[in-house]
C-alpha positions as CSV (number, residue, x, y, z in Angstrom):
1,X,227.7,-154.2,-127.3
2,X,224.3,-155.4,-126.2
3,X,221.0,-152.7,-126.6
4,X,221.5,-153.0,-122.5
5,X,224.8,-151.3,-122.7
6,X,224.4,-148.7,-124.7
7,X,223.6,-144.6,-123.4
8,X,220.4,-143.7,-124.2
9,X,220.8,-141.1,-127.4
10,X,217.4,-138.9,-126.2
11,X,218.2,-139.2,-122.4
12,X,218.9,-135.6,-120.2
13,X,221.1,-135.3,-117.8
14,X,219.4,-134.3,-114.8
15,X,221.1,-131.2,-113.2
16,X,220.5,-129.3,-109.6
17,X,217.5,-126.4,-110.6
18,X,219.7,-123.4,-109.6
19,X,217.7,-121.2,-106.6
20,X,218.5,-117.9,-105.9
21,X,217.3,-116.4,-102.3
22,X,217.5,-112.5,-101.7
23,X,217.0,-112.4,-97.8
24,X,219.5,-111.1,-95.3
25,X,218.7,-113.9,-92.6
26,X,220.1,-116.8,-94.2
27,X,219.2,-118.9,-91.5
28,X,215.9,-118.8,-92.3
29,X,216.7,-121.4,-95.1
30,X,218.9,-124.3,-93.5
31,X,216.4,-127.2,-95.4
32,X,217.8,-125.1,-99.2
33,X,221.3,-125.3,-97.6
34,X,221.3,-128.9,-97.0
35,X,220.3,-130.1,-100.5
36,X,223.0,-128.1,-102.0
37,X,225.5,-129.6,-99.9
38,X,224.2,-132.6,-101.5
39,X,224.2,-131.1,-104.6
40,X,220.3,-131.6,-105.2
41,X,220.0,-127.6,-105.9
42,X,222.5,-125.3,-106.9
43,X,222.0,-122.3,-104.6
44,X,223.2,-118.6,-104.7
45,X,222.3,-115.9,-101.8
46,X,222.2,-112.4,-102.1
47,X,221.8,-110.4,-98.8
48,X,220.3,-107.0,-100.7
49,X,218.6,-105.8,-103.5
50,X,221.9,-104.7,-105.1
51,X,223.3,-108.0,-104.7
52,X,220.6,-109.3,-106.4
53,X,220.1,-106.9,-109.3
54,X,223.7,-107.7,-110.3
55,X,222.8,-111.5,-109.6
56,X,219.9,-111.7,-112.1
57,X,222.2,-109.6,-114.9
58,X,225.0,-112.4,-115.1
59,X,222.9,-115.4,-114.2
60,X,219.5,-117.6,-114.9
61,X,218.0,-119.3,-111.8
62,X,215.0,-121.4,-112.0
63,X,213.5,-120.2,-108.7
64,X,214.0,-116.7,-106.9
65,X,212.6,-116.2,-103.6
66,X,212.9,-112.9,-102.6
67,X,212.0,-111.7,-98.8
68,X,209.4,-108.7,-98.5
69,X,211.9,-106.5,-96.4
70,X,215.4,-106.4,-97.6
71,X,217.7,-104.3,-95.8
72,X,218.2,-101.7,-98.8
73,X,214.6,-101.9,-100.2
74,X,211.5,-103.4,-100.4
75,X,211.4,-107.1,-102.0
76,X,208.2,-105.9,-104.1
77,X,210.5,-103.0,-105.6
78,X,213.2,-105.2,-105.9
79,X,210.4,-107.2,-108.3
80,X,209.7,-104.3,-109.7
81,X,213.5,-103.4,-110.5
82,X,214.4,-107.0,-111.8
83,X,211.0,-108.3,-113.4
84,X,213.0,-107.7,-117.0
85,X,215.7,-110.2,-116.2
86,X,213.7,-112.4,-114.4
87,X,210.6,-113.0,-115.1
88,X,210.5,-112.1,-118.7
89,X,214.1,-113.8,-119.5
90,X,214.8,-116.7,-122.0
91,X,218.2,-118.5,-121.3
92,X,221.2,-116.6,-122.4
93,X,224.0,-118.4,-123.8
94,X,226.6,-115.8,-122.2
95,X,224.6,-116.3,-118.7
96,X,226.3,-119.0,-116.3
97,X,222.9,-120.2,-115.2
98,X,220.8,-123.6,-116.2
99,X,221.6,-124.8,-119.7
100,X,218.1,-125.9,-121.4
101,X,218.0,-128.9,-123.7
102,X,216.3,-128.6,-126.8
103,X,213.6,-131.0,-125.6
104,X,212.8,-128.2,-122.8
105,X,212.1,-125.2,-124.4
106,X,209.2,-124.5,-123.0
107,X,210.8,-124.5,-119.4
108,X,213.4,-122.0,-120.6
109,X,210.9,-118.8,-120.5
110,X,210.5,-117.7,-116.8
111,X,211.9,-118.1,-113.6
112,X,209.2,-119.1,-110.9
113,X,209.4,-116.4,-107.7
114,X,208.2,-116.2,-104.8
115,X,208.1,-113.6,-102.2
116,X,208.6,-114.4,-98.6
117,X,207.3,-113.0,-95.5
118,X,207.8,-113.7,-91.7
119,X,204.5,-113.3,-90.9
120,X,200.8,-113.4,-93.5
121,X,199.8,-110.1,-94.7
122,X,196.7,-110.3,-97.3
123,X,198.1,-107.0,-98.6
124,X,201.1,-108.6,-99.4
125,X,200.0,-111.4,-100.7
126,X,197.3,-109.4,-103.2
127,X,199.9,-107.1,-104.0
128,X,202.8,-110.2,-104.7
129,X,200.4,-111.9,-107.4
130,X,199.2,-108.6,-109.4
131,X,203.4,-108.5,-109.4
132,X,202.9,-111.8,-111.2
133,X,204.8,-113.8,-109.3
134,X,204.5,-117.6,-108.2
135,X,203.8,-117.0,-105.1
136,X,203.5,-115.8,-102.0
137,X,205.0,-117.9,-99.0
138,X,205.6,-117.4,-94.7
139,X,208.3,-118.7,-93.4
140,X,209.6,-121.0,-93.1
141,X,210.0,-122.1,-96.3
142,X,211.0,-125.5,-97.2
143,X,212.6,-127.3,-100.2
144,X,209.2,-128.8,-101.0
145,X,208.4,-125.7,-102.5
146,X,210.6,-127.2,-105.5
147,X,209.0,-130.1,-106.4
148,X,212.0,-132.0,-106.9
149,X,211.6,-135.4,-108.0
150,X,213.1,-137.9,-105.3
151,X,216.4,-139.6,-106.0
152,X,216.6,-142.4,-108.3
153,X,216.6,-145.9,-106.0
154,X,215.0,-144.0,-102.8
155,X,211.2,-144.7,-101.9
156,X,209.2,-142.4,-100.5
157,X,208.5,-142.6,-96.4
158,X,204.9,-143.0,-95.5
159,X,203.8,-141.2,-93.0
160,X,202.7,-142.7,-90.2
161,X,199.5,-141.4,-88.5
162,X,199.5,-141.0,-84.8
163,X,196.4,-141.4,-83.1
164,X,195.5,-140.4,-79.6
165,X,194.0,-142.9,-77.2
166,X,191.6,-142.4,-74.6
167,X,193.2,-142.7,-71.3
């Protein structure tokens, strides 16, 4: 067997970063839907706040983006109510959520979150980071927001400028 053949001993598998989304208008997220039909992400929707406090007990997501107004609560008590399993978690063996190598530890400790809005509220924006969370995004909200690295063998697109001539 040549050195060319052979596995990699150190290499990770890459797998999908697991999203969660906690927002009753699911259409609001067709770009998430997408990549996990092509298995980029793993993603899990939860249409309440009870949905998603039983969501964060069993499972570990990477990202959580949770909408301001849910239709049994706020999102920023729903923060409140979960910030124990989510924000302060470390990967639990009995969890089904993202395995972390050993190599990774240091990604293991939080989940980023963001909370979403329709429309920009400073309010809600102040009150989202003294929460401590990621973020603070309107809609929509697109899978950039990941920072997924592009798959293996694809360039990336330039964008082509468009500039307006004088007529």
């Amino acid at each position: 067997m040549s050195t060319s053949d052979r596995p990699e001993v150190n290499a990770v598998p890459q797998r999908p970063r697991e999203v969660v989304i906690v927002d009753s208008a699911i259409h609001h997220y067709a770009d998430f839907v997408a990549s996990a039909r092509q298995g980029v992400i793993g993603l899990h929707f939860c249409a309440d706040g009870r949905a998603a406090m039983r969501m964060a007990k069993r499972f570990r997501a990477d990202v959580w983006l949770v909408a301001g107004d849910l239709p049994d609560m706020s999102g920023f008590d729903l923060l409140d109510m979960l910030a124990e399993d989510i924000q302060q978690s470390s990967v639990d063996p009995l969890r089904s959520g993202s395995t972390v190598s050993l190599g990774h530890l240091e990604d293991a400790g939080k989940s980023r979150v963001y909370v979403v809005a329709d429309e920009y509220r400073i309010e809600d924006e102040q009150r989202a980071l003294a929460a401590g969370v990621a973020g603070y995004r309107v809609r929509p909200v697109t899978i950039d927001i990941l920072d997924l690295p592009l798959p293996s063998g694809k360039a990336e697109t330039p964008v082509a400028a468009t500039v307006a001539q004088p007529s």
